[in-house]
GULODREN-343804 format. One record per residue (C-alpha): z, x, y; residue number from 1. Coordinates in steps of 0.05 Angstrom, whole numbers, plus 5000, padded with zeros to 4 digits. Layout:
<c3: Z&c1: X&c2: Y&nr: NUM>
...
END
This chain:
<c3: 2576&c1: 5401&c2: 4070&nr: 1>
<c3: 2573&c1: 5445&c2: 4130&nr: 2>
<c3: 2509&c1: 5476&c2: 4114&nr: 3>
<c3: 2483&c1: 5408&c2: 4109&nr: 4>
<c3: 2517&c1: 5380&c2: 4173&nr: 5>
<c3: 2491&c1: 5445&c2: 4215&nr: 6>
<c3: 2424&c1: 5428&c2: 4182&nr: 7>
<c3: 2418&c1: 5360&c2: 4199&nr: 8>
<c3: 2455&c1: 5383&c2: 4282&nr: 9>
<c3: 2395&c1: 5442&c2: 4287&nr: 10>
<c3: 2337&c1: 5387&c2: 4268&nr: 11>
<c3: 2366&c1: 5343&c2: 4323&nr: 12>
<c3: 2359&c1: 5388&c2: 4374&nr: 13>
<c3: 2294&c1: 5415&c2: 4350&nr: 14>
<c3: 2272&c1: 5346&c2: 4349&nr: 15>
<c3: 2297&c1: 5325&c2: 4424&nr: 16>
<c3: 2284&c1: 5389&c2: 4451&nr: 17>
<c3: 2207&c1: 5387&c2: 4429&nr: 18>
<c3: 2221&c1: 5460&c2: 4404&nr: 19>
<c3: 2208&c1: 5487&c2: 4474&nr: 20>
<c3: 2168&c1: 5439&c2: 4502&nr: 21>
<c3: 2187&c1: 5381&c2: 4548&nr: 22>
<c3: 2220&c1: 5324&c2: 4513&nr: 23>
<c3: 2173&c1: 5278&c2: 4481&nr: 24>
<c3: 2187&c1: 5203&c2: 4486&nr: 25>
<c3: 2125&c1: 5171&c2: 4471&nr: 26>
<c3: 2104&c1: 5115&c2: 4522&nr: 27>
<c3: 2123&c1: 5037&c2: 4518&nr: 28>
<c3: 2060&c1: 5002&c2: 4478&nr: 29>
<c3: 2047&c1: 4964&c2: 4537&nr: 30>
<c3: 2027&c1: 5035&c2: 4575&nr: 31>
<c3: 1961&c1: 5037&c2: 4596&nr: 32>
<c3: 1914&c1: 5092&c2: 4566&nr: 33>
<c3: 1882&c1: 5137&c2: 4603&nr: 34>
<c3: 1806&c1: 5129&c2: 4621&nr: 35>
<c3: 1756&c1: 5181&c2: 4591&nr: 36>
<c3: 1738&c1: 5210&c2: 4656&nr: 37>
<c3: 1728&c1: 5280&c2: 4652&nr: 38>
<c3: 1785&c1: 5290&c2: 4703&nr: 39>
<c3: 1849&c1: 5276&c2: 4659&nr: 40>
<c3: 1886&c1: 5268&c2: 4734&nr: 41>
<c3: 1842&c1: 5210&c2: 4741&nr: 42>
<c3: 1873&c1: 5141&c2: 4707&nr: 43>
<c3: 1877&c1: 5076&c2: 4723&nr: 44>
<c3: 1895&c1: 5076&c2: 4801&nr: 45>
<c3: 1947&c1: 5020&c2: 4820&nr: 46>
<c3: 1925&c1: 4969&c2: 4874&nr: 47>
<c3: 1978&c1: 4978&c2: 4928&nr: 48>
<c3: 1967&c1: 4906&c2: 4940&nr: 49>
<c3: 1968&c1: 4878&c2: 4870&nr: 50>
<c3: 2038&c1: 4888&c2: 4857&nr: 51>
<c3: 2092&c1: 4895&c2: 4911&nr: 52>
<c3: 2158&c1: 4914&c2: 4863&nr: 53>
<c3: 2110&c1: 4985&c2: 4830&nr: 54>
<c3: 2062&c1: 4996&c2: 4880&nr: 55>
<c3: 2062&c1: 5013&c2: 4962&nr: 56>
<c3: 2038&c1: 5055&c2: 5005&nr: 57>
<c3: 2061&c1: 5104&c2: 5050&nr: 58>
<c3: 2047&c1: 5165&c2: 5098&nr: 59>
<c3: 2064&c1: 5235&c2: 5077&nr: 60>
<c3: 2110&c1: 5260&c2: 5130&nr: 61>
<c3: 2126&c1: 5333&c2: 5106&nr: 62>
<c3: 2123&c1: 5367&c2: 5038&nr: 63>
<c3: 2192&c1: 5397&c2: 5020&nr: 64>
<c3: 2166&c1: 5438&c2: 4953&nr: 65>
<c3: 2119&c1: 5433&c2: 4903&nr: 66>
<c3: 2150&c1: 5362&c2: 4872&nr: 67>
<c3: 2183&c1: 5328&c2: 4933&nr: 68>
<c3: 2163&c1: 5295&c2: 4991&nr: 69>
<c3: 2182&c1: 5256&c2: 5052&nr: 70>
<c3: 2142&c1: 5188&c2: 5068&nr: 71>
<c3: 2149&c1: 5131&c2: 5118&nr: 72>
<c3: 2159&c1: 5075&c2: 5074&nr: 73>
<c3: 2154&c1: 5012&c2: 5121&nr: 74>
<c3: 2182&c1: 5050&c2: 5181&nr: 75>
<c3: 2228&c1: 5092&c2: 5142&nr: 76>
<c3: 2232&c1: 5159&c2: 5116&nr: 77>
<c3: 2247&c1: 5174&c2: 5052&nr: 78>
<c3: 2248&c1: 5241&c2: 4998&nr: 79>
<c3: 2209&c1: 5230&c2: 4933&nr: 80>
<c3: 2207&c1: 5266&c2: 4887&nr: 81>
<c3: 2149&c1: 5262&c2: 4834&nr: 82>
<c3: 2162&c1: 5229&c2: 4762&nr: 83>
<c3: 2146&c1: 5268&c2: 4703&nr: 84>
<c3: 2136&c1: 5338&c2: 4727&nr: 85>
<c3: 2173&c1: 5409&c2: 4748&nr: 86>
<c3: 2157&c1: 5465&c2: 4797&nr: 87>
<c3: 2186&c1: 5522&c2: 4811&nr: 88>
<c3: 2238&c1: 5531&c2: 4865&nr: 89>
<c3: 2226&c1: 5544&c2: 4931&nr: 90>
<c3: 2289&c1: 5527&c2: 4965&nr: 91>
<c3: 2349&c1: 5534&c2: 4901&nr: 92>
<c3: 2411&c1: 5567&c2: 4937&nr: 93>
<c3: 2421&c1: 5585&c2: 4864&nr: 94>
<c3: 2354&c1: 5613&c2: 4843&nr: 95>
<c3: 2322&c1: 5630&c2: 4905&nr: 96>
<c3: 2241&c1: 5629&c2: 4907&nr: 97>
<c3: 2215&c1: 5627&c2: 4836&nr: 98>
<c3: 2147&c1: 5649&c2: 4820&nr: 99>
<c3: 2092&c1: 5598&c2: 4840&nr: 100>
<c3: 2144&c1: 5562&c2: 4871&nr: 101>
<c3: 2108&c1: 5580&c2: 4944&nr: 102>
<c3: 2034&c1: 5565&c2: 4913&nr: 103>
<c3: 2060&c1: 5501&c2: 4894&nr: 104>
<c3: 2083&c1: 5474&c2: 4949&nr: 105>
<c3: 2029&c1: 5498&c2: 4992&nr: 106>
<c3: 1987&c1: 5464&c2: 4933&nr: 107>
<c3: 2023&c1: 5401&c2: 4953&nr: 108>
<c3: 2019&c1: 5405&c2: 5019&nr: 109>
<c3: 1942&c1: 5409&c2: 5010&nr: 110>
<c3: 1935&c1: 5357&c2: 4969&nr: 111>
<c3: 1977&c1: 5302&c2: 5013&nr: 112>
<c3: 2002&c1: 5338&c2: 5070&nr: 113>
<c3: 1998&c1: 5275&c2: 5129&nr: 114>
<c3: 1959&c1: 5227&c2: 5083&nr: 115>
<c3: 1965&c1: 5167&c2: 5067&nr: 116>
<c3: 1982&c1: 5151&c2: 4995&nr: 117>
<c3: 1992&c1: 5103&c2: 4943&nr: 118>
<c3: 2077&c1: 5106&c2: 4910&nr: 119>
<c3: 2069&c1: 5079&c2: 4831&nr: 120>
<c3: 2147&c1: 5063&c2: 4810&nr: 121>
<c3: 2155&c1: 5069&c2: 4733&nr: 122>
<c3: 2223&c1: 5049&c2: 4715&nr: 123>
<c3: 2278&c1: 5081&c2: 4759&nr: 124>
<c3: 2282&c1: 5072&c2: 4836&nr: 125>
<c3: 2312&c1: 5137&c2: 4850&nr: 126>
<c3: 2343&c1: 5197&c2: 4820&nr: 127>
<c3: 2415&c1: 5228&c2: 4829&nr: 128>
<c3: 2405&c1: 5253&c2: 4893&nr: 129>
<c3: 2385&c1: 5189&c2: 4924&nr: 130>
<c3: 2310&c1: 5208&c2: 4918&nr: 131>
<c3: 2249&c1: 5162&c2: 4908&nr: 132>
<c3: 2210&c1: 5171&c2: 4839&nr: 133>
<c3: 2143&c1: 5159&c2: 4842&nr: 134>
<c3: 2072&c1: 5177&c2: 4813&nr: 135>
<c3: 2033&c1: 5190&c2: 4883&nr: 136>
<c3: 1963&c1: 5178&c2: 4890&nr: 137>
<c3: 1913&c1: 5198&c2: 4934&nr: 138>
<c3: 1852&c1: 5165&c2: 4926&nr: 139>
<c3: 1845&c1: 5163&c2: 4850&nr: 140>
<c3: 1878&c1: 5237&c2: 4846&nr: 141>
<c3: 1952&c1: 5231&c2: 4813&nr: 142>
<c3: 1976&c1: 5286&c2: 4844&nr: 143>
<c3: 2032&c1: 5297&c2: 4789&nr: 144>
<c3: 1985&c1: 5309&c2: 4742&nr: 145>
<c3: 1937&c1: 5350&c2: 4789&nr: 146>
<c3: 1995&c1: 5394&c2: 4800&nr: 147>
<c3: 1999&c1: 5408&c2: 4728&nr: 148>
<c3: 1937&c1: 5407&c2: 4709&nr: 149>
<c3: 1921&c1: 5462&c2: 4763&nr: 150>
<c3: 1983&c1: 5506&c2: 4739&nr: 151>
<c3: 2037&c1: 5498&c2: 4794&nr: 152>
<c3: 2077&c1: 5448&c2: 4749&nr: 153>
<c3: 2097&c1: 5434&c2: 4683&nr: 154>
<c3: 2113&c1: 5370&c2: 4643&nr: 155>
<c3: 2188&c1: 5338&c2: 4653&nr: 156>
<c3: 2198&c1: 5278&c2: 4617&nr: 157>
<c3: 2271&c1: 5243&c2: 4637&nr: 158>
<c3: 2264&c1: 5177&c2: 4604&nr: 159>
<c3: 2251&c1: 5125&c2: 4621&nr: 160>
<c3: 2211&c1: 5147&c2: 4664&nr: 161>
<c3: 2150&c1: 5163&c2: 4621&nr: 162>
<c3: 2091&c1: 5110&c2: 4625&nr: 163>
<c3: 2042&c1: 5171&c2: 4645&nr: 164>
<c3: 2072&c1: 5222&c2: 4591&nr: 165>
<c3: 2016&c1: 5236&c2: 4550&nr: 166>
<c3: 1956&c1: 5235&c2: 4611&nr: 167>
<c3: 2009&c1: 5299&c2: 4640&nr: 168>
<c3: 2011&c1: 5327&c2: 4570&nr: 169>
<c3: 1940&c1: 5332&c2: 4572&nr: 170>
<c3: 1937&c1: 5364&c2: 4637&nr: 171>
<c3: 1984&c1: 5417&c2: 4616&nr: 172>
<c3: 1948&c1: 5431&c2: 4553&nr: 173>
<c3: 1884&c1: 5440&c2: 4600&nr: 174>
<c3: 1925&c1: 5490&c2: 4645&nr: 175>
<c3: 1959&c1: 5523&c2: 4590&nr: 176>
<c3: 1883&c1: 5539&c2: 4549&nr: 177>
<c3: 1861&c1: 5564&c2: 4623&nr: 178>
<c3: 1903&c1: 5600&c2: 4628&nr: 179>
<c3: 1914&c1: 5567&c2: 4704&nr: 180>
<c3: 1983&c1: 5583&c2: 4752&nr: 181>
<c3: 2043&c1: 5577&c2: 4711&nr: 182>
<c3: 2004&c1: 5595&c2: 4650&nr: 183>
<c3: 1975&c1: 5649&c2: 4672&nr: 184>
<c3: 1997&c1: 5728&c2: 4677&nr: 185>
<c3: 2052&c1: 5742&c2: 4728&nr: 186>
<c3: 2036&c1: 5800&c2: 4779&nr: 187>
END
């Protein structure tokens, strides 16, 4: 009975654990797919106008890493931090600066440092720290999955946040056979 019982415990946490990988939850049916754009960053962009409770727009105020943010929100400033994705550590009193954790966040900062973007909410307002969680656009570029897809992060699923799941799946699995940042050979 034990063998059976530690059997059935270690196929559990193979299963929720993805066997290394980031937990996969697959997304609600009503997700939308991804378009067949070459760029897999590039889905369907929300309207910042179409839908006032998911979408908004704000200014990029400073970059504190590689996945979090400040923006003024309607004349406030918040920290976001990005849905569905992990960089290294740049500022961890426990782990100090991982590798790529500096590339990353300069990365960032490229991509949205003082711009205006476009704030998708998937299902949570904010995480335990009191941060925002949001896909951020620029232009039609999710920068979550530009992140990844260019190396400096990797997928993070914490349902139920996970409407984009699969479009940053694919962006890792682009990285990863690039052998891009993260995937790449540390010096």
């Amino acid at each position: 009975m034990t063998k059976w019982r530690n059997s059935l415990v270690l196929l559990f946490v193979l299963m929720v654990s993805g066997c290394g990988q980031a937990t996969s939850v697959p997304p609600p049916p009503s997700s939308p797919t991804p378009t067949d754009a070459p760029n897999p960053t590039v889905a369907a962009r929300p309207q910042a106008t179409s839908s006032p409770a998911t979408t908004a727009t704000a200014r990029v105020v400073a970059v504190a890493d590689g996945d979090t943010i400040k923006v003024n929100l309607g004349g406030q400033v918040y920290r976001l931090r990005y849905i569905g994705i992990d960089t290294p550590e740049t500022n961890d009193p426990d782990r100090g600066v991982e590798w790529m954790g500096p590339e990353a966040a300069a990365y960032n900062e490229q991509l949205v440092g003082g711009k205006v973007v476009v704030l998708e909410k998937d299902v949570s307002e904010t995480d335990q720290y009191g941060r925002l969680l949001r896909y951020v656009w620029v232009d039609d570029v999710m920068v979550n999955a530009e992140l990844v897809r260019q190396g400096y992060a990797v997928v993070g699923t914490w349902p139920p946040d996970v409407k984009y799941h699969d479009l940053l799946l694919k962006a890792q699995r682009e990285a990863r056979e690039a052998g891009r940042g993260l995937w790449g050979t540390p010096p």
